[in-house]
C-alpha positions as CSV (number, residue, x, y, z in Angstrom):
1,X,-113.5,-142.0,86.5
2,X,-116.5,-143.8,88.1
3,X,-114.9,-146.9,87.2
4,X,-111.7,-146.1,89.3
5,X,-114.0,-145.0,92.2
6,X,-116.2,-148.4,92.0
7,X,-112.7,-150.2,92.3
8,X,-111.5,-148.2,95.1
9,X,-115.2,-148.7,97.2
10,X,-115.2,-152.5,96.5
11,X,-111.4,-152.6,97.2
12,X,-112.2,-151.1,100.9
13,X,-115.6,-152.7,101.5
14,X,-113.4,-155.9,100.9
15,X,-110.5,-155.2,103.4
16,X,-112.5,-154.0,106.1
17,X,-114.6,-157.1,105.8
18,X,-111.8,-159.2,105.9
19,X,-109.7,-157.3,108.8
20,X,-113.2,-156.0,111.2
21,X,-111.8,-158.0,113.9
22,X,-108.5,-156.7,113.9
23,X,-109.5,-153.2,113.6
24,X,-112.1,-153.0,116.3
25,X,-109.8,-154.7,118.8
26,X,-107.3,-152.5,117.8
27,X,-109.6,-149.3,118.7
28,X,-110.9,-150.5,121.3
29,X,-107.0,-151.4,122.9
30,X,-106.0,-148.0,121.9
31,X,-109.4,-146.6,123.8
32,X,-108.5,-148.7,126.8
33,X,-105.0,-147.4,127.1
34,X,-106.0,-143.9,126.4
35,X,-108.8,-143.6,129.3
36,X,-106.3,-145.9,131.7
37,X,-103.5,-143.2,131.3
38,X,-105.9,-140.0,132.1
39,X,-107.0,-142.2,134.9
40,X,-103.4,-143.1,136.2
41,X,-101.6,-140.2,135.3
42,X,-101.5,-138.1,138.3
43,X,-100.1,-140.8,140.1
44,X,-97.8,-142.1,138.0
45,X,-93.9,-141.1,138.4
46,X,-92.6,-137.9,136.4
47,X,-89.3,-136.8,135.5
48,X,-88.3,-134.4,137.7
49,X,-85.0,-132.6,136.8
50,X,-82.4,-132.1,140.5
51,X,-80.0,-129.2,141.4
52,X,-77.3,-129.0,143.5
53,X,-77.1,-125.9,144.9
54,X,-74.3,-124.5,147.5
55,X,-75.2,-121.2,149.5
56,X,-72.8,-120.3,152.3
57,X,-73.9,-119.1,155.8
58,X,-75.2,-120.6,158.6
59,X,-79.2,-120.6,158.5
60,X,-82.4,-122.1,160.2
61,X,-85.5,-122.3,158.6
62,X,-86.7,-119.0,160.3
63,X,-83.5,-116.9,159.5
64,X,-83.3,-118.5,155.7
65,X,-82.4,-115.5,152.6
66,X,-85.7,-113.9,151.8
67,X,-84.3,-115.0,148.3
68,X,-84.8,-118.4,149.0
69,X,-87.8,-117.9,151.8
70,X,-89.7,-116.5,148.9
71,X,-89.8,-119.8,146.6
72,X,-91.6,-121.4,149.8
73,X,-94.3,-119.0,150.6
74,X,-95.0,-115.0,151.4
75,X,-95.6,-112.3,154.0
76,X,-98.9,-110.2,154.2
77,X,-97.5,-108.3,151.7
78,X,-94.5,-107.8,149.3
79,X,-93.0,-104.8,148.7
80,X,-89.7,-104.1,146.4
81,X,-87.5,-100.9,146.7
82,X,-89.6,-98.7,144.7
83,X,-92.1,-98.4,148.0
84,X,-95.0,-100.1,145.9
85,X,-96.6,-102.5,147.6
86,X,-97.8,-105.6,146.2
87,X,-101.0,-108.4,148.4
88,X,-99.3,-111.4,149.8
89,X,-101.1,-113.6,152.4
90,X,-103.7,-110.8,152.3
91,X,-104.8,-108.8,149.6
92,X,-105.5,-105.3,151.4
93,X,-104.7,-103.4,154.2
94,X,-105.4,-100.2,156.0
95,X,-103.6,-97.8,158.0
96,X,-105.4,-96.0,161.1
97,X,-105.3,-92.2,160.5
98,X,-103.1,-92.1,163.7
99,X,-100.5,-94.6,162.0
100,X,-101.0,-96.9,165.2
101,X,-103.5,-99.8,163.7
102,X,-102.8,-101.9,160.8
103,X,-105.5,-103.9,159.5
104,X,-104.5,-106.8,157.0
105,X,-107.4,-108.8,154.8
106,X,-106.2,-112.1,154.0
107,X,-106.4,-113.9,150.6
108,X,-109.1,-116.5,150.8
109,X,-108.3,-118.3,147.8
110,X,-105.2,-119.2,149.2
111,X,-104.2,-122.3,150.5
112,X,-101.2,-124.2,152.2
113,X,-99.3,-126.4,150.9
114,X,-101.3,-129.3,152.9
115,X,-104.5,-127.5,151.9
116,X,-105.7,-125.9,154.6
117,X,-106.8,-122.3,154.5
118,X,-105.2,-119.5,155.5
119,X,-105.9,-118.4,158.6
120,X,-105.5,-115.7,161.1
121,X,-104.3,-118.1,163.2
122,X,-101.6,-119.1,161.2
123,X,-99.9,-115.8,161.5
124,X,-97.5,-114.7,163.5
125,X,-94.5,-112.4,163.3
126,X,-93.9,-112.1,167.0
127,X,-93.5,-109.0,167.1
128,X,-92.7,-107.2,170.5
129,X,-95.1,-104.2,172.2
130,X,-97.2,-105.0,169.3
131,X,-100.9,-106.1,169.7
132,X,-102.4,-109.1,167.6
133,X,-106.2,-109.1,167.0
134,X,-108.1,-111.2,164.7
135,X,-111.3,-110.9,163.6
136,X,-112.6,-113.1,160.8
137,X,-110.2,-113.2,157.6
138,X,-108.3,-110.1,158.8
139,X,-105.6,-109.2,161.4
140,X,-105.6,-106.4,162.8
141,X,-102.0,-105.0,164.3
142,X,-102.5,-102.0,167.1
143,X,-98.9,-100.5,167.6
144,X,-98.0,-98.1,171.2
145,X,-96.3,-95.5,168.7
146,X,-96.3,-94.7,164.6
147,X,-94.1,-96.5,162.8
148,X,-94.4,-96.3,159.2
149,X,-91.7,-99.1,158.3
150,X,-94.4,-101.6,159.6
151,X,-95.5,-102.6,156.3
152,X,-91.6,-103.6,155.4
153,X,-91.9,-105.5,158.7
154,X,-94.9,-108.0,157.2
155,X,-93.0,-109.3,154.4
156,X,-90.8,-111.8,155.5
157,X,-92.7,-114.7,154.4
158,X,-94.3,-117.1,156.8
159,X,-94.3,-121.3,157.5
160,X,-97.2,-123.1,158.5
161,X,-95.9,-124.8,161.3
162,X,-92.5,-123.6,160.2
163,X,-92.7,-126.1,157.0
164,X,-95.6,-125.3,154.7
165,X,-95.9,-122.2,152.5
166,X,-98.2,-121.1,149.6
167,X,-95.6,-120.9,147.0
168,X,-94.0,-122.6,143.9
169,X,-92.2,-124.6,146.3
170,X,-92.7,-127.1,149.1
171,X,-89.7,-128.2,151.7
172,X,-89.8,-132.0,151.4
173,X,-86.5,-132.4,153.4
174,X,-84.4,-130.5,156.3
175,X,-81.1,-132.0,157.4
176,X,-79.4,-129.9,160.7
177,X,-76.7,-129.8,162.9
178,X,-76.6,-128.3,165.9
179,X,-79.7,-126.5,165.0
180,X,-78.2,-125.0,161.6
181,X,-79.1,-126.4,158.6
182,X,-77.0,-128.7,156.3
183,X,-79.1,-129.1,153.5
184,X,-82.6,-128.2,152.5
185,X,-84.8,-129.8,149.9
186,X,-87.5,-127.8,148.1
187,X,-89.4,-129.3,145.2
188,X,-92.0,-127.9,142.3
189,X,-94.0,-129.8,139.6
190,X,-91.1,-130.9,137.6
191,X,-88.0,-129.3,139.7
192,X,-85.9,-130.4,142.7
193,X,-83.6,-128.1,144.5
194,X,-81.1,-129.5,147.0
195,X,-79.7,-126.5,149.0
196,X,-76.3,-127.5,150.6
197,X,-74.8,-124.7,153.4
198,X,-70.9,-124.2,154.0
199,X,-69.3,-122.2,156.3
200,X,-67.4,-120.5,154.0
201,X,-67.1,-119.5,150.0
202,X,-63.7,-121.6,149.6
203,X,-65.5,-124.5,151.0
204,X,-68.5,-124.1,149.0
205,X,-66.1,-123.9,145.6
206,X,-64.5,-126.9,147.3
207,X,-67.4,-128.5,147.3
208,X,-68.2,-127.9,143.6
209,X,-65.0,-128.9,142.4
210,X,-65.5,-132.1,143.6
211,X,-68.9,-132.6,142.4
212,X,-71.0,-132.5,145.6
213,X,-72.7,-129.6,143.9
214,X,-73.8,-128.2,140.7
215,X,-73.2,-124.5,141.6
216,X,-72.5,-122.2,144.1
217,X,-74.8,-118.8,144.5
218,X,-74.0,-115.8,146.1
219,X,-70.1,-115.6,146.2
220,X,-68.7,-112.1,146.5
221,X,-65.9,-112.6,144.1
222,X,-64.5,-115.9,141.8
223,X,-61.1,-116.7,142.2
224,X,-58.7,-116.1,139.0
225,X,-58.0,-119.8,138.5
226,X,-61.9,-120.9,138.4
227,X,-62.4,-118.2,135.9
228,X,-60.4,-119.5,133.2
229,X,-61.3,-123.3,133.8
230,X,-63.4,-124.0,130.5
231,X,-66.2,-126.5,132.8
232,X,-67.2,-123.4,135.0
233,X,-69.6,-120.7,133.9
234,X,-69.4,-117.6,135.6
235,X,-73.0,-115.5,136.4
236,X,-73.1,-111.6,137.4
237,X,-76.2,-111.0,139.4
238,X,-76.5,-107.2,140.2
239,X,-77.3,-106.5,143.6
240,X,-78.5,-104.1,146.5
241,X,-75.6,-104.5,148.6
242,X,-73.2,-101.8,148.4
243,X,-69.7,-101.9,149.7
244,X,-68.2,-99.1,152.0
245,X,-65.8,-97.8,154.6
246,X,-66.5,-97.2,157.7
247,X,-64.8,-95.0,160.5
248,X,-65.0,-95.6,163.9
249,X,-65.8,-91.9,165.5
250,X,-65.1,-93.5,169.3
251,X,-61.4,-93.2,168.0
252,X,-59.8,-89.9,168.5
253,X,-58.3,-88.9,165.1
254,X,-61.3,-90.1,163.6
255,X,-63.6,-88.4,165.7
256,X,-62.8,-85.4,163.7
257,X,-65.3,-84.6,160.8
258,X,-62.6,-82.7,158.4
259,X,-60.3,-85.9,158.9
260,X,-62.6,-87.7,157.9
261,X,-63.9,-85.5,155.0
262,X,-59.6,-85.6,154.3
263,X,-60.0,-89.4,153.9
264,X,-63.1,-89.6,151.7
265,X,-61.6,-87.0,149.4
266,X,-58.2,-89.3,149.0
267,X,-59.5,-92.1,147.6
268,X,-59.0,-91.7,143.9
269,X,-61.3,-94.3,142.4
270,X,-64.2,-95.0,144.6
271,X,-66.1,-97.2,141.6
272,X,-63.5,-99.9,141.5
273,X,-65.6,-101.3,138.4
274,X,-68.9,-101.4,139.6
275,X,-71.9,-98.7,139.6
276,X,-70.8,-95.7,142.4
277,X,-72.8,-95.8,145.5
278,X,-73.0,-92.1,147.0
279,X,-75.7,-92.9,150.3
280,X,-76.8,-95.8,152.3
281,X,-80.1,-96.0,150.6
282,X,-80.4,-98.4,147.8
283,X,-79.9,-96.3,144.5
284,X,-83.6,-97.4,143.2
285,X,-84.8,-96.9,146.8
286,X,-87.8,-94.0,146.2
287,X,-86.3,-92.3,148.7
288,X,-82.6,-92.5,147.4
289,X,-80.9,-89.0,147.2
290,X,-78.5,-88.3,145.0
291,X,-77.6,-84.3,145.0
292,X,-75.4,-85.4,148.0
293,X,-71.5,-84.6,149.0
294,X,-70.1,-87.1,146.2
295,X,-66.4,-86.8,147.6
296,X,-64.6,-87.1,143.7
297,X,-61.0,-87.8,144.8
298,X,-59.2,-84.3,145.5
299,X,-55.6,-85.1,146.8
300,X,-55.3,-80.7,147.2
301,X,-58.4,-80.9,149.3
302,X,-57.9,-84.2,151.1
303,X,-54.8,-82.7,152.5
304,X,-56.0,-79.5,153.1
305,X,-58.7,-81.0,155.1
306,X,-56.7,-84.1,156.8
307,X,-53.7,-81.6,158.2
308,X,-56.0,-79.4,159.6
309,X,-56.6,-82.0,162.4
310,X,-54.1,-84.4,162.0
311,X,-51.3,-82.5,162.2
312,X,-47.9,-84.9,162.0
313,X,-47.1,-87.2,159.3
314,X,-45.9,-89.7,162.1
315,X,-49.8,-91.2,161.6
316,X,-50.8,-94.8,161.5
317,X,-54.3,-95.9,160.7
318,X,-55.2,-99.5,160.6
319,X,-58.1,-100.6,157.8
320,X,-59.3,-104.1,158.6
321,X,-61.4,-106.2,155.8
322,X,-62.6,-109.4,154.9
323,X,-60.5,-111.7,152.7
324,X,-62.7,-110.6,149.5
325,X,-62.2,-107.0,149.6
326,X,-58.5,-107.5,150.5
327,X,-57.4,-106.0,147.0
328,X,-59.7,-103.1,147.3
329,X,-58.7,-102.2,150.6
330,X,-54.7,-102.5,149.5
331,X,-55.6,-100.0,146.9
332,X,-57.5,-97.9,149.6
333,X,-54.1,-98.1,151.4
334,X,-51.9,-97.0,148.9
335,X,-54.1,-93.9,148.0
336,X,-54.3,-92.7,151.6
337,X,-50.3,-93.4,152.1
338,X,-49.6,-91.1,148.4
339,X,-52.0,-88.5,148.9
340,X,-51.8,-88.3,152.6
341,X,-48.6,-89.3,153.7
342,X,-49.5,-91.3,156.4
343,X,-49.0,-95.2,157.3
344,X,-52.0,-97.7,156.8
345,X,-51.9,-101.5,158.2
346,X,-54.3,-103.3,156.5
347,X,-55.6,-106.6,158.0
348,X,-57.9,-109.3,157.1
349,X,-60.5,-110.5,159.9
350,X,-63.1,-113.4,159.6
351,X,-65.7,-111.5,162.3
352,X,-66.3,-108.1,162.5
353,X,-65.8,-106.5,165.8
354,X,-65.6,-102.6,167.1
355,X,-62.7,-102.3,167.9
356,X,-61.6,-100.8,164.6
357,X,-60.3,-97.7,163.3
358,X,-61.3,-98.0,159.3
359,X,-63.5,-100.9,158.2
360,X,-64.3,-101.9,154.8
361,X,-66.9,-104.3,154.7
362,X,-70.4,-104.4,152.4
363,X,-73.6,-103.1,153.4
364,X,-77.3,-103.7,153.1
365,X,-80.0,-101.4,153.0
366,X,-83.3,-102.3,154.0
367,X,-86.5,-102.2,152.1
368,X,-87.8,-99.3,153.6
369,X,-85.4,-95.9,153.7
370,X,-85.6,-96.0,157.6
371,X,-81.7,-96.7,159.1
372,X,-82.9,-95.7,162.7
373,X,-81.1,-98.9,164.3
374,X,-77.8,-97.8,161.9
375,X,-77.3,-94.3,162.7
376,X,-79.3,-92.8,165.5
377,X,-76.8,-92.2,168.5
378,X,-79.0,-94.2,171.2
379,X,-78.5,-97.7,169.5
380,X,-76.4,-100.3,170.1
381,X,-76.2,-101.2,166.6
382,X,-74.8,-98.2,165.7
383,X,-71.2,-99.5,165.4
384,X,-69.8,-96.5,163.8
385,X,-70.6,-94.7,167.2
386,X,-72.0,-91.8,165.1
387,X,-73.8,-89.0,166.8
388,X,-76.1,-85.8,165.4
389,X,-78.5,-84.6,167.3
390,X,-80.0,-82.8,163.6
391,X,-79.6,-87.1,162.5
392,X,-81.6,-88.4,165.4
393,X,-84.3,-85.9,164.9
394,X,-84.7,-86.9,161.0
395,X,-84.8,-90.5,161.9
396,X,-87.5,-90.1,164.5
397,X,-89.6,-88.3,162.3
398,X,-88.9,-90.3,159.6
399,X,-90.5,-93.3,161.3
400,X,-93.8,-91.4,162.7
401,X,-94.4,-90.0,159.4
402,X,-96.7,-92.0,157.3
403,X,-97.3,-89.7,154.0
404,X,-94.5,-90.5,151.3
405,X,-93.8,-86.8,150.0
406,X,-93.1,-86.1,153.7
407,X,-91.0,-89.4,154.6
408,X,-89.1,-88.6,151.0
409,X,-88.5,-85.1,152.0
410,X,-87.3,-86.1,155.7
411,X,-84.7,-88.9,154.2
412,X,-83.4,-86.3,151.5
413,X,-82.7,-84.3,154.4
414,X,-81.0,-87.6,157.0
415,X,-78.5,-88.4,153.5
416,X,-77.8,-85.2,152.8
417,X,-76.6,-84.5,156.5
418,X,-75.3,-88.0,156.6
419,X,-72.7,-87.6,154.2
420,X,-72.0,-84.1,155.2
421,X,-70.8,-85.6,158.3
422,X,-68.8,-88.6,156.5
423,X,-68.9,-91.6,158.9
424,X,-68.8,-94.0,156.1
425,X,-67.4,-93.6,152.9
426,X,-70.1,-95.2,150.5
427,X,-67.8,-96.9,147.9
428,X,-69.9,-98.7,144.9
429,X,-73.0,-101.3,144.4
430,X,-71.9,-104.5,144.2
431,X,-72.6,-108.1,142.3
432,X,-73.1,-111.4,143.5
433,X,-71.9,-114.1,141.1
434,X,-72.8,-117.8,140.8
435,X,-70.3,-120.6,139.3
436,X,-71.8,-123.2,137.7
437,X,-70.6,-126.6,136.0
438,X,-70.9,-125.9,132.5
439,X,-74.2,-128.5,131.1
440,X,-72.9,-131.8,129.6
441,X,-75.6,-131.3,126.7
């Protein structure tokens, strides 16, 4: 054995005398490379991986989706439908005792996207009758009157000089027209985004069809024909939207609460697929109330209720939709026409306008349970034209009150009266779906 390690010592002594030169130049070239690389390696070019992406509306940068506003950067804070709020720009806040001053610390470990700090000066929300104050690395908000959706107010997420954020992503391109954007560009590390707008979803579908696009996002329904072609996938994304009909109670047969009652109680199936939505709150809003007036289809009842103020059979109501909702509101037709006995027009519109009797049309809740602008009688956004003095009351409080087991106990009361009173017929939650080219490996 000492023999065979002799030859193998002597056997390596010899090669590396024979090859030194090569192998030191060899290290040393390897070396070389190595500390060259570390050296040039941030500014050397990466791979970076593109998506087309189609979204249809018409947007600016200040009026983009949260969705998408939320890759860029964030509000002072960030708060989800469960009321729990999470820091954004700043990491705490305070409420005044009197509900009238809010005072946001911001995050000084974060930066923008150019790498400045963020600054008090760097906020603003604009907000009217509001006074801005700030005061070192905090803001301080002094409002006339309590309003307790304030914090759902501050987290629309904010551009440095409408451009740089603190998030994933960076804008490195805007194209417009007419002040309306045509295509955004948002990039990461190792991910490019190209965010094309269309008008409308058959446009957008166009659009990927012929390749401009790799998918569309956000489209309320898939057509029949893309569904079966074997190079599209199909994504369900479960949503807070909710779908519903609405009455207008300016019209004089609907002005009548039994009538309407009649109506809800007609429908037979109010699901159409999806999960049922029984209030305008979202259904995992903490303030969501679901021991409400559920309106399970009750053709006895419906015309109990309907005749008592409708009278004659000799009744035309007109139901007016968008395109996507067209075979839902059919159905809706042809329940109210059996059960009720009366004639329904259904017509598809591209704007919504009030000057309708039924509308079916989706619905959004906001993040906070307050629906003042929606429902109270003294707005102009109240297109229903609804009007409850017990309502209004509910909705003012609602917004002064700033501890949660009192806001919860005031919005249990607004849905339960709500739907007592039946201006809308809350239908289900819907999906949003995305159609994307299938990937070629």
């Amino acid at each position: 054995m000492l023999k065979a390690l002799r030859r193998s010592y002597w056997l390596t002594q010899m090669f590396l005398g024979r090859h030194y030169k090569i192998i030191v130049r060899s290290t040393l070239t390897v070396l070389a490379l190595l500390s060259l690389y570390l050296i040039l390696e941030h500014y050397l070019p990466t791979y970076t991986q593109i998506e087309r992406i189609g979204l249809i509306g018409k947007y600016t940068l200040d009026t983009l989706p949260t969705s998408l506003k939320s890759q860029i950067s964030l509000g002072l804070v960030q708060l989800d439908y469960d009321g729990v709020v999470k820091p954004g720009l700043a990491k705490s806040y305070e409420i005044s005792p009197d509900g009238k001053t809010y005072t946001f610390h911001l995050d000084s470990e974060l930066v923008w996207q150019d790498g400045s700090s963020v600054t008090p000066a760097d906020i603003s929300y604009n907000f009217q009758n509001v006074t801005f104050e700030p005061k070192d690395q905090s803001i301080i908000y002094h409002l006339q009157e309590p309003f307790s959706p304030f914090i759902a107010a501050v987290t629309n997420p904010l551009l440095k000089n409408n451009r740089l954020g603190v998030g994933e992503y960076r804008i490195q391109k805007t194209q417009t027209n007419s002040g309306f954007l045509v295509s955004l560009t948002l990039v990461s590390t190792n991910l490019k985004k190209v965010y094309k707008f269309y008008p409308t979803e058959n446009s957008a579908l166009t659009a990927l069809r012929l390749g401009e696009i790799d998918q569309v996002i956000g489209l309320t329904s898939v057509p029949p024909h893309l569904l079966s072609d074997p190079a599209l996938i199909q994504t369900e994304i479960p949503n807070q939207r909710m779908t519903a009909l609405f009455f207008n109670l300016n019209d004089n047969l609907l002005s009548s609460k039994t009538t309407r009652q009649g109506i809800a109680y007609a429908i037979n199936d109010k699901t159409f697929g999806h999960p049922r939505a029984l209030s305008p709150l979202a259904s995992t809003s903490w303030a969501y109330n679901n021991l409400v007036k559920d309106y399970t289809y009750d053709p006895v009842k419906a015309r109990s209720l309907f005749t008592t103020d409708a009278g004659s059979s000799a009744i035309t109501l007109e139901l007016k939709t968008t395109l996507s909702y067209l075979d839902i509101a059919e159905k809706i037709a042809a329940d109210l026409r059996e059960t009720l006995q009366i004639s329904v027009d259904v017509k598809v519109v591209t704007t919504i306008t009030n000057d309708f009797q039924l509308l079916l049309v989706d619905f959004i809740p906001p993040l906070d349970p307050d629906q003042y602008t929606t429902w109270h009688s003294t707005q102009p956004t109240n297109f229903t034209h609804y009007n409850n003095l017990k309502v209004d009351k509910l909705l003012e409080d609602g917004r002064r009150t700033l501890d949660p087991k009192l806001r919860k106990d005031i919005y249990f009361d607004f849905q339960r009266f709500l739907l007592e009173d039946s201006p809308a017929v809350f239908l289900f939650h819907t999906s949003s779906y995305t159609l994307s080219h299938q990937p070629l490996f």
